[in-house]
N, C-alpha and C positions, 0 to 999 in steps of 0.2 A: 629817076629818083636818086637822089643825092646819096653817096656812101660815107660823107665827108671821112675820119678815121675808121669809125665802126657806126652805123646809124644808131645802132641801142646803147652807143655807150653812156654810161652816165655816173658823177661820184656814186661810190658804195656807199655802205656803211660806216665802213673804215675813215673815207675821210681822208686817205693819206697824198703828201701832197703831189705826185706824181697825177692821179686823179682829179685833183683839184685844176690841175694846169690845162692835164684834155678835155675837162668841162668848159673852160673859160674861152677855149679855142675853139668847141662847138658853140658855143655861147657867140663867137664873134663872126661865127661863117654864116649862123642864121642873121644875125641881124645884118650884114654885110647882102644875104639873098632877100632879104624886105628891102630892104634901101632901094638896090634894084628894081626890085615892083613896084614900088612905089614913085620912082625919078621916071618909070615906065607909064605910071597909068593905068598900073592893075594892081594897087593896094586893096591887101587881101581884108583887111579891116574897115572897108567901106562896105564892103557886103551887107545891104541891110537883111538878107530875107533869103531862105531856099524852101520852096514847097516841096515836102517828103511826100510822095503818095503810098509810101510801103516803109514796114520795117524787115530790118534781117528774119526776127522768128516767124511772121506773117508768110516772108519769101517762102522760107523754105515747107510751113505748114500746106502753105496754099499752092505747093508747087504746080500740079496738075494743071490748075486753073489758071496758071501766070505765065506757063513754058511758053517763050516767046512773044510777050507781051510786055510792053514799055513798062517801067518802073523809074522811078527820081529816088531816091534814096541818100542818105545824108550821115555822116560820121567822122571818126577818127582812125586815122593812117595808123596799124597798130604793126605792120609789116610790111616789106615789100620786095618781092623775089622777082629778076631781070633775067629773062630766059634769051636774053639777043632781041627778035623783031618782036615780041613780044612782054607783059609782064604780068603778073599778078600781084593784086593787096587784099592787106586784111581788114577789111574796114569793120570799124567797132562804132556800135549805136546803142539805145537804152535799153536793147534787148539781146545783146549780144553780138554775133562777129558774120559778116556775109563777105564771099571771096570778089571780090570785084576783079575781070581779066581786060586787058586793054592791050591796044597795037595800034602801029601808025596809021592801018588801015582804015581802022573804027573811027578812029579820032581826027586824024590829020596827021601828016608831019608834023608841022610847027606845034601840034598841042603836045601830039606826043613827047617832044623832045622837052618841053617846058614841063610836063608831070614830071617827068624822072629827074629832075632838078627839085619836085620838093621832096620834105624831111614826114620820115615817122614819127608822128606827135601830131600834124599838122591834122586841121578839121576842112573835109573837100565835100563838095556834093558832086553825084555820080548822078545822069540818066542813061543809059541801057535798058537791055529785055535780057528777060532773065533763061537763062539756059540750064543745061547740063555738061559739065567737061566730060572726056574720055574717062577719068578717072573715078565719075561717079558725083563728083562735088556738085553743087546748085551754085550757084553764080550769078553774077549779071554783066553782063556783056555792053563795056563802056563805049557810049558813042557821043556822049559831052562831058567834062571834067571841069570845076569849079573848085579853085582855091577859095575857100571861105574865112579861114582863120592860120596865121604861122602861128605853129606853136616856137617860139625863142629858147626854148630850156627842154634839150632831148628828156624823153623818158626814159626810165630805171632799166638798165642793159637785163633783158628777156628771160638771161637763164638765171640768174639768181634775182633778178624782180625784185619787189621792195616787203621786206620780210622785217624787217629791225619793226618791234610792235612801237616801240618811241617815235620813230621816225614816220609810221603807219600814221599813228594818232593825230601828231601835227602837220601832218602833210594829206587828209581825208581825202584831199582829192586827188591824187597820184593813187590813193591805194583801193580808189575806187576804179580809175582805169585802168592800174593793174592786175587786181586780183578779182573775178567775178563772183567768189565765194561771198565777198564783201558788198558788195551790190545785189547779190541774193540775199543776205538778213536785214539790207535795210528792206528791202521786196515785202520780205515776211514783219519787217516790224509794222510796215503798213497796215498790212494784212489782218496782223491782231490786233492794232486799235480801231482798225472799221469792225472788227469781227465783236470784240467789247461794245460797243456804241450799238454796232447793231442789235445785241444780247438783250441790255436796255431799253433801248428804243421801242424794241419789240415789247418789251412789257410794261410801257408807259412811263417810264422813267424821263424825267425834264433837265436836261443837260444847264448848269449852271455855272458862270464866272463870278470866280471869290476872289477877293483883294490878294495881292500880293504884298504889298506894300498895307502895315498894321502898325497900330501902335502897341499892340499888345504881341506877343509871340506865343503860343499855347496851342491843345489840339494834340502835343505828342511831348514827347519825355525828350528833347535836342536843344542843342546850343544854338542860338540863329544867329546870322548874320543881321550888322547891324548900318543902318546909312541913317542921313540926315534931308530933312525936307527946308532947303532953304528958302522957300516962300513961306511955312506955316512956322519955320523955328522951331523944327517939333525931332524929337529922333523916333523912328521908323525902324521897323524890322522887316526883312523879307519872310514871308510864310514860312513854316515849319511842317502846316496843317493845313487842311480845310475845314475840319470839323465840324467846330466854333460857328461858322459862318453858315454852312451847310443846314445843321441844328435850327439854327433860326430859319430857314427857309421851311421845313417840318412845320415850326411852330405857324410860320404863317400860311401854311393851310398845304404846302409843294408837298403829300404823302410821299410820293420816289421822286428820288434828286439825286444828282450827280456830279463832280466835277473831275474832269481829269485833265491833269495840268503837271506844271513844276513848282515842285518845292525845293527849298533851298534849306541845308542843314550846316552849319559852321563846326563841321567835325573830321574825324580821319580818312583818307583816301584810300581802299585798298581793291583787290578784284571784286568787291561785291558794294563798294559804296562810291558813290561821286557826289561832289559837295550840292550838286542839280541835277535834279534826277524828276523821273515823270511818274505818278502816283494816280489813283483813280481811288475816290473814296462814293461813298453811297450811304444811303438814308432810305429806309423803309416804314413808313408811321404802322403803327398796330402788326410788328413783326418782330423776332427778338433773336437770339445768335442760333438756333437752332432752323431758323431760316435762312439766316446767312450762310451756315455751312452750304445748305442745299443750294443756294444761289451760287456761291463761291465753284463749288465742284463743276454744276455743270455748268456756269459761263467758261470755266479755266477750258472744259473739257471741247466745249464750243469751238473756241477760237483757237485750239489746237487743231481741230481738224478742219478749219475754215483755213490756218498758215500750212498746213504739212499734209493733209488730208487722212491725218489718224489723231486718237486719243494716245496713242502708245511711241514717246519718240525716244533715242539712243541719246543720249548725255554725257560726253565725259568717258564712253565708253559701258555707261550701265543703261539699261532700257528703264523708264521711266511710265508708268500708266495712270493718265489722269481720269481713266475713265471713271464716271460715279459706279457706287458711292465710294466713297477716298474714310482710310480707317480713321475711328474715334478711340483717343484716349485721356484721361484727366491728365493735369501736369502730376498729382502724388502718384498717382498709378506707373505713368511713366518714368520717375523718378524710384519709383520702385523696381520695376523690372530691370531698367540698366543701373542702375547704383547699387541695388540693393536696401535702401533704407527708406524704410514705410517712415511718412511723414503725418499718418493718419493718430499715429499714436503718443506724440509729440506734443505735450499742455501748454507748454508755454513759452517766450522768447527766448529764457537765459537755457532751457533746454536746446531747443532749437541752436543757438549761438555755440554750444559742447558740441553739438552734432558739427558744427562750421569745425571747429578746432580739428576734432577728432578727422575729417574728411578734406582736411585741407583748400577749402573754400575763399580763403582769402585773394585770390586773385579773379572770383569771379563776383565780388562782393563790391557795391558800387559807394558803399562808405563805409566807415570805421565799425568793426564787429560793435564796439557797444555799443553802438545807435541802429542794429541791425532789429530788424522784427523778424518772427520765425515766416513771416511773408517773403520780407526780402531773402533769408536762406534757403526758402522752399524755391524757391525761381532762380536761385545762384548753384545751387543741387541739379538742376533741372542743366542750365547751360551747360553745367561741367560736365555730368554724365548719359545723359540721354540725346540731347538735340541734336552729336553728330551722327548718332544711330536715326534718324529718322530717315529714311534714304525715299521709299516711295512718299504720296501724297499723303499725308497724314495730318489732324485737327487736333489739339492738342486741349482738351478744353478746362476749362473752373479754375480761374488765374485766381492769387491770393487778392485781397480786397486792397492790402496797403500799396501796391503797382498798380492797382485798376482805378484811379480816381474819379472815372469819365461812364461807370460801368453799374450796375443795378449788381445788388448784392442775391448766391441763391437762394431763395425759401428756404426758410430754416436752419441757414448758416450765413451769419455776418461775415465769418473770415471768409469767405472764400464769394467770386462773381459769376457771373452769366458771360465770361469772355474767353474766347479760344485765339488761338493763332496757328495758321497751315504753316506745314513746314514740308519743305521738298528737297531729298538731297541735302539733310543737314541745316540746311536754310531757310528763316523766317520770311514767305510768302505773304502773306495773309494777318491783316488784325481784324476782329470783330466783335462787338460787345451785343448784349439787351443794355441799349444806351441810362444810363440815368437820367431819371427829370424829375427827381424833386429837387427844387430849387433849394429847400434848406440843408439836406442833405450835400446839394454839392457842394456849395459856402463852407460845410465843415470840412470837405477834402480838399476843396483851393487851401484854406486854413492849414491843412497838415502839412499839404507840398512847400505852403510857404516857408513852413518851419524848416524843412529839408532843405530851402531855399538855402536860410538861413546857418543850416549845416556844412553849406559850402557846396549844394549840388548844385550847378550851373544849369542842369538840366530838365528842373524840376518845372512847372507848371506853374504858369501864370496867373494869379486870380483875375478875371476879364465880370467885370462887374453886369457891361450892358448884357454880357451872354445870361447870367442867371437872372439881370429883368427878362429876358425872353422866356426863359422857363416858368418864371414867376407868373406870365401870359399862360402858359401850358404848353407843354407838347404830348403828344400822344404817347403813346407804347411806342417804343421804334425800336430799330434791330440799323445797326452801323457796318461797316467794312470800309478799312482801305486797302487795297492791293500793289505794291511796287511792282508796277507795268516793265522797269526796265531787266526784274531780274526773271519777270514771265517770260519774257521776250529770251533773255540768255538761256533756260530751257529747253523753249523752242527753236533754239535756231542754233544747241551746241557752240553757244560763246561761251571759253574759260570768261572771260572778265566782261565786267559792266561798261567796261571801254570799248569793247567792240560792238556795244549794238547803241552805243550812243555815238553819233554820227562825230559831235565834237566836244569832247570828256576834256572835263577841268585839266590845264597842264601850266605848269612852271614854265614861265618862260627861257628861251635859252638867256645863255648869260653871255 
């Protein structure tokens, strides 16, 4: 095995050009030892095929049963320690790291002496039987050796590894063979979309693909991205939603449906948002938000212990329990308990709008105080003082009516809806309504948003005409949720940012 200056060396972070020079010079020694295999006859990128009979964690589970027993095993050179007539490496697979030991003996001379000329980084396939060293380790004990891939560009020197999270994100797959923490959340992000699907599955929900490509943008209160269809002449939005789409499948008879997928938002980038991100929404006919909650808890609580094998996981440092049932509180109630100010007693907007003044609301108020409703203050009250206190699982329920355009109003009160939203740790999880379907009813709230449109919200809601003919056909009683799958996942699996559990998060490119 090659030492050329140091085998792990590789630029930092830093960048600086000392580093830059010893990269370029390992950079020319690899490609200098391919050239050779290859003017030789053993380019290592002709390789079609290695049959794996085993992995590292299988080896070591199934020790008893394999001591001594041939194995082919297949990976990447992550180390490799030259003890004189012998050596050891650390070969790294999808399942983590198995010690593979080799000598001229096992091998040959002439093989031997050709492994210790390749580089850490390279991908080799090993067949041996698997042993135990004096020291206790499991291993396998090399008696063919197969260069299968040069890797040309060493990896990130061992003791400081590849840590800069910028250089993490654009680089996925450097920070996938260096760090296993990272290849364990994508494990678990798996983990909990099979464990969702299955949640569903299991109670007859029909998994459904919605357009992404719309000519209308609606379904949630965001900015979309916008393209153009140059065979129809037409401009096209990427999704924001599924709703819309969903709704109509309700109406044509689908009672549970589902889709989970990405949507695309044309908005701010920060640890808890990326401009594509993966969302799961659902539709229940003849069910309303007080089903939702109960579905919400225990799927969330489900596929927590289906990725980590508890309902109760550590976050951040705080312990987290999603076990059902998860508390219920109104948004005026919870606006009362951490602000202080009952908004139950409050008659009218320009009251409402003195209460903004008085409490300093203006930065969480999404237009101009005098176009505010005591709706929009009651939910702008709510962000400022309650939502970072929500820290367990909590359901936030009976949104004001002017924010809920998509939403059935409660008995007995217009201003206020049948919609809640989870919140975990501060953080909007969870949306869910008692969906609206009377078709006249919604025409006058596309109607209102449009006026907000026209206030200057970019935000606001689209009137989609074919959606209220579909209502206009009927839909049942239904009960809605979406869930943002990516920030479930950073829960589960203790990611600060939504960049770490999406494999390859929106970035700038360099300049």
């Amino acid at each position: 095995m090659s030492h050329e200056t140091d085998p792990n060396r590789v630029e930092s972070e830093a960048d600086d050009a000392s580093r830059e020079r010893a990269l370029s010079e390992q950079q020319l020694v690899r490609r200098d030892k391919l050239a050779r295999l290859q003017a030789a006859g053993n380019d290592p990128f002709a390789q079609l095929t290695w049959k794996q009979t085993h992995h590292s964690a299988g080896i070591k589970r199934d020790f008893e049963a394999l001591e001594n027993q041939d194995v082919s095993v297949a990976g990447r050179v992550m180390s490799f320690r030259d003890i004189g007539k012998a050596a050891f490496i650390d070969l790294q697979d999808r399942d983590g790291r198995i010690q593979v030991y080799l000598n001229a003996e096992g091998l040959g001379d002439d093989a031997y002496a050709e492994v210790k000329t390749w580089d850490v980084g390279d991908i080799v396939g090993v067949e041996g039987y698997v042993f135990r060293t004096r020291r206790g380790e499991i291993s396998v004990h090399a008696k063919r050796m197969v260069l299968l891939t040069k890797a040309l560009e060493p990896l990130p020197e061992k003791f400081h590894g590849l840590k800069d999270p910028e250089l993490r994100y654009r680089r996925r797959y450097l920070d996938l063979v260096m760090n296993p923490q990272v290849m364990d959340t994508f494990r678990k992000r798996t983990a909990i979309i099979k464990a969702i699907r299955q949640y569903l599955d299991e109670r007859e929900y029909i998994e459904v693909d919605t357009p992404i490509l719309s000519t209308i943008a609606s379904g949630a209160a965001a900015r979309p991205f916008v393209t153009t269809s140059n065979a129809l002449n037409l401009q096209l939005y990427l999704r924001i939603a599924t709703e819309l789409y969903l709704k109509r499948c309700v109406v044509g008879g689908m009672e549970r449906v589902y889709d989970m997928g990405k949507n695309f938002r044309n908005e701010g980038i920060d640890i808890r948002h990326n401009p594509e991100f993966t969302m799961i929404e659902l539709y229940q006919a003849y069910a309303d938000y007080k089903d939702m909650m109960e579905l919400c808890e225990n799927m969330v609580a489900f596929a927590a212990e289906k990725a980590t094998g508890s309902a109760k996981v550590v976050y951040q440092g705080t312990e987290l329990d999603f076990s059902p049932p998860w508390r219920r509180v109104t948004m005026t109630d919870a606006v009362k308990e951490y602000g202080g100010i009952d908004f139950a007693g409050v008659k009218d907007d320009e009251a409402a709008r003195e209460l903004a003044r008085k409490h300093g609301l203006d930065a969480e108020l999404k237009k101009k105080l005098k176009d505010c409703t005591k709706g929009d203050i009651l939910n702008a009250a709510f962000e400022k003082f309650a939502e970072s206190k929500l820290i367990q699982p909590t359901f936030v329920m009976d949104y004001p009516t002017d924010i809920s355009p998509l939403t059935k109003q409660k008995p007995g009160d217009p201003t206020m809806t049948e919609r809640f939203e989870a919140f975990v740790f501060g953080r909007e999880l969870a949306n869910a309504y008692s969906e609206l379907n009377d078709p006249i009813v919604q025409r006058e709230r596309f109607s209102q948003q449009a006026r907000e449109r026209e206030l200057g919200d970019d935000e606001a809601y689209m009137l989609d005409e074919d959606f209220i003919a579909s209502l206009e056909v009927g839909m049942p009683p239904t009960g809605g949720m979406g869930i943002g799958v990516d920030r479930l996942i950073m829960f589960l699996t203790d990611s600060y940012s939504i960049r770490d559990v999406i494999l390859f998060p929106t970035m700038k490119p360099n300049s």
